[in-house]
TIKE-59647 format. One record per residue (C-alpha): residue in one letter; x, y, z. Coordinates in steps of 0.1 Angstrom, whole numbers, plus 5000, padded with zeros to 4 digits. Each point is the difference from the previous one (the first is absolute). Layout:
N
AXYZ/...
This chain:
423
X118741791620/X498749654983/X496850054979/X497749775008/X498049824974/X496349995009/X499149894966/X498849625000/X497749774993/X499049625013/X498149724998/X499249715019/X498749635000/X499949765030/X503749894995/X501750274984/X500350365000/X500850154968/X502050345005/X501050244972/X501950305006/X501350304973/X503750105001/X499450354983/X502949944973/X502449815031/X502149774995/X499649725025/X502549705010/X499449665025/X502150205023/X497450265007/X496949795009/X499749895038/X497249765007/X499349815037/X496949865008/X498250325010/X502450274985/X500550114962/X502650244991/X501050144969/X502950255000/X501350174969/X501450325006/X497950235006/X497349804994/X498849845031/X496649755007/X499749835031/X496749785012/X498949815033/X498249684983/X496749945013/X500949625010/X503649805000/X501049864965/X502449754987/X502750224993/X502149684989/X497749904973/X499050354991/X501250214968/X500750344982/X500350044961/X501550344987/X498850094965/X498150274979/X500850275031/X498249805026/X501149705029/X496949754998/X499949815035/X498449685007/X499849955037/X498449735011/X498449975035/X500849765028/X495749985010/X497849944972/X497750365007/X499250264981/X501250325012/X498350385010/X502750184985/X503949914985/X501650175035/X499050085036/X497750295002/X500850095038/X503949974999/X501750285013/X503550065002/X501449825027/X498349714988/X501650064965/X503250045019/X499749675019/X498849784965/X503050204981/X502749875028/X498649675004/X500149924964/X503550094997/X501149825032/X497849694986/X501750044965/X503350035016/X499049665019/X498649874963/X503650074982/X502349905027/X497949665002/X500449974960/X503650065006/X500249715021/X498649814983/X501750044971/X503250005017/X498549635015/X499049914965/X503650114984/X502049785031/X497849704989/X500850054966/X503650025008/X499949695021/X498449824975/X502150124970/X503149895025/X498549685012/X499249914959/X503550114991/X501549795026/X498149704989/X501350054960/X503550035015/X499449675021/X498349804966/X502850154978/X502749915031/X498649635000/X499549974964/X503850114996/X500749765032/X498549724976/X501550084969/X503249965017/X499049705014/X499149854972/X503350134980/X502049845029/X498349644992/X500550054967/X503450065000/X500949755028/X498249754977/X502350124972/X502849975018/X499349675013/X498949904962/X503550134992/X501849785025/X498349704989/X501150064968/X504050055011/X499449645022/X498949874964/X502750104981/X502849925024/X498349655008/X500049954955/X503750165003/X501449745022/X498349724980/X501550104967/X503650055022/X499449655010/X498849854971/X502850174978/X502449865022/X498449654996/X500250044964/X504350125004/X500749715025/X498249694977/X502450054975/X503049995020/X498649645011/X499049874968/X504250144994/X501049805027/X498149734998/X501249964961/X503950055013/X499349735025/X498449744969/X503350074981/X501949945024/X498949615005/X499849924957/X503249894984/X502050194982/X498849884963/X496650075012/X501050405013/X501950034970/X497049934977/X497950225025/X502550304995/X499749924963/X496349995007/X500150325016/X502150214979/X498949884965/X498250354981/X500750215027/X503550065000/X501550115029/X496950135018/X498349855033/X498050075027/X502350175025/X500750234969/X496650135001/X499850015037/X503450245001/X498450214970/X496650085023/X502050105028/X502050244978/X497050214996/X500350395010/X498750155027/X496850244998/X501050344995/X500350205034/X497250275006/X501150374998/X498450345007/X499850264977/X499850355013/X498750294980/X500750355009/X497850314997/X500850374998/X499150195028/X496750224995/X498450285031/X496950044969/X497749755000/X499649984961/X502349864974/X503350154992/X499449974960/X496550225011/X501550235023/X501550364994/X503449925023/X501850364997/X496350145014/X499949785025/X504050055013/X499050354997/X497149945026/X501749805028/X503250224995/X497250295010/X498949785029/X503349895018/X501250414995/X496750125013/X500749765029/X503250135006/X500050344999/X498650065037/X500350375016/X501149955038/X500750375005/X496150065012/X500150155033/X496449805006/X502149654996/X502150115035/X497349865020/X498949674980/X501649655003/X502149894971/X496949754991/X497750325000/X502550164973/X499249794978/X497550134969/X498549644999/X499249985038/X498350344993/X498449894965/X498149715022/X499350235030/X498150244975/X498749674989/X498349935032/X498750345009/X498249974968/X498649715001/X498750135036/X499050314986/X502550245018/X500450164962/X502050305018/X502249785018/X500649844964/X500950254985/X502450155027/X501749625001/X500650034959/X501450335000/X503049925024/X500149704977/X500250214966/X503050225021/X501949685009/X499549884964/X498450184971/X500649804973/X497349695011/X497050074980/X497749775026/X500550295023/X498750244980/X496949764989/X499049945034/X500050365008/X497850054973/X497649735010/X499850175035/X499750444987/X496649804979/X498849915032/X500750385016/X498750164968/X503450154991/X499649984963/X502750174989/X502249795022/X498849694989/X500650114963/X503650115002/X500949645026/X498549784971/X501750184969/X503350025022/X499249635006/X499849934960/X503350184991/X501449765024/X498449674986/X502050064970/X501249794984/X496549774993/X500549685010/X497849715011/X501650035038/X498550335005/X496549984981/X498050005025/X501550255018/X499850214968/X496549934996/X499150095037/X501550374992/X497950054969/X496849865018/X500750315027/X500850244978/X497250024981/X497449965033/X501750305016/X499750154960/X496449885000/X498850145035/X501750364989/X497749934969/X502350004975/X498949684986/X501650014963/X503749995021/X498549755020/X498749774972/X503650014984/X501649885036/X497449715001/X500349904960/X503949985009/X499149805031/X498249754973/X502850004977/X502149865025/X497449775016/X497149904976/X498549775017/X498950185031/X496050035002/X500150255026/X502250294979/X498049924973/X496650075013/X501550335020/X501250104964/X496249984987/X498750195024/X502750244993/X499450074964/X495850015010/X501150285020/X502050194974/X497049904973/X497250205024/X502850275007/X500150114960/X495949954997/X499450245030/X502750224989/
């Protein structure tokens, strides 16, 4: 049985009725206060005050304030008028009845209209955020449109710049041909033409001439030099020289690398990818593509990434039978018992994962640091945070420039520091 709270007092002006009501040590919430335009309610179990308002109010612009064990109520009235008494004096219970169900059915019509609306109001919004959006893609679409343009002028101007240039220089070519070739053919007239002039003076006269010609010079002459030039070498013929590198799978540099650690690694790899187990009575059924541990590594793959974390996990297990020297299977499994809250699991896949990474090498740090990272969450969620602090310090070691570990690691050793106050 509700107890009803008869306690109450209220005043009023000629816009507003002022309503305060005790709560007797209550504890009262939004969600227990009911107001229409003629009905109040105020429910808190087993508290119960219910009142048929003289006149309609404006239940929209009306409010309640809960504080120092009371709800203070400002109602104010539709009709300026000052009223007899705060409810009906002559309301019996059907008429109570009838207010009570029409408030509801007209608060029911009040919410499902706001619902509307809102659901109007949040369409608009997303036509407008989609409508804006499409107008940044088309100004970004057109601005890229002209920046193309204008990269296409500027390299057909280039290129035209270019060809004017190679017109230039084989027009200046053929003039220095031709105007070498003047200068080799005068020569050979002024020759001839000099042969032809002996040729009509007497013989006292050429002999002087030769005498002439020959006197302090011995028994050099033109033709001479004209053999020598031609004699001249020939340009050196281009060649190619090839240089030859040795051979490296590792990025870095052989004088920085650890080369028996790394053989040892890919030695580990190539017999991991080897030794596969085709005795399994579940492989009788499968293709031979389906047999494979990497077709089954990247069907775990996908079931994770849809969130089938079972199916995962089933998928990697066949995997780890086929194969269970691969530490990405084990890693993956690990990633997928965190998200089904096997612990336990997920600590044993990672540290199998680690004693597989080994030896350290740059090819597998990442992977490396990805098993540390969920080691010490599934370490940190089964609160032993000092294990989990050493798994995320390693993970640092081996990648010390990754923010995200680093803050995780903080909030780590906060957690260990208000452990040993409380304890």
């Amino acid at each position: 049985m509700p107890v009803w709270l008869r306690e109450h007092s209220w005043r009023q002006t000629l816009t507003a009725v002022y309503l305060s009501l005790p709560l007797r040590g209550a504890r009262a919430t939004p969600a227990n206060i009911f107001c229409s335009e003629q009905y109040l309610k105020v429910s808190i179990p087993p508290f119960l005050f219910e009142a048929i308002l003289y006149a309609p109010v404006d239940d929209r612009n009306s409010t309640a304030k809960i504080g120092n064990g009371n709800i203070f109520f400002t109602l104010y009235k539709k009709e300026p008028a000052m009223w007899d008494s705060l409810t009906l004096a002559d309301a019996g219970k059907e008429k109570l009845q009838y207010l009570r169900e029409n408030a509801v059915l007209k608060a029911q019509e009040k919410a499902k209209e706001e619902t509307e609306a809102k659901k109007i109001t949040k369409q608009e919004h997303k036509k407008y955020a989609l409508e804006s959006t499409m107008k940044v893609e088309e100004a970004e679409r057109k601005r890229i449109e002209d920046l193309k343009d204008k990269e296409r002028q500027k390299v057909a101007k280039e290129l035209e710049f270019w060809k004017n240039q190679q017109k230039d220089a084989d027009k200046y070519k053929s003039v220095q041909k031709k105007e070498e070739l003047r200068q080799e053919i005068e020569p050979l007239k002024e020759r001839k033409n000099e042969k032809m002039n002996k040729s009509r003076i007497p013989n006292e006269g050429t002999s002087k001439i030769r005498l002439k010609s020959t006197k302090g010079h011995g028994s050099c002459s033109i033709f001479s030099q004209n053999l020598k030039e031609e004699r001249l070498p020939a340009p050196r013929a281009a060649a190619t020289i090839k240089v030859n590198f040795t051979p490296r799978v590792f990025p870095t540099a052989l004088r920085e690398s650890r080369l028996a650690e790394e053989e040892e690694w890919l030695h580990k790899q190539a017999e991991a990818r080897r030794r596969i187990n085709s005795d399994l009575s579940e492989l009788e059924d499968l293709k031979e593509e389906e047999k494979s541990p990497d077709w089954l590594k990247d069907k775990g793959n996908n079931m994770f990434a849809m969130g089938n974390y079972l199916g995962a996990v089933n998928a990697y297990n066949l995997a780890v039978r086929l194969n269970s020297k691969l530490p990405l299977l084990y890693l993956n499994r690990a990633a997928c018992h965190l998200k089904l809250r096997n612990l336990h699991k997920a600590i044993e896949d990672s540290s199998k994962a680690l004693e597989l990474l080994t030896p350290p090498v740059p090819d597998n740090e990442n992977a490396r640091v990805k098993a540390h990272v969920r080691r010490g969450t599934a370490f940190c969620q089964l609160e032993l945070y000092t294990e989990g602090l050493q798994d995320y310090e390693a993970a640092l070691k081996i990648d010390p420039k990754n923010k995200n570990i680093e803050k995780d690691a903080e909030k780590i050793r906060h957690l260990i520091q208000e452990t040993m106050q409380s304890s």
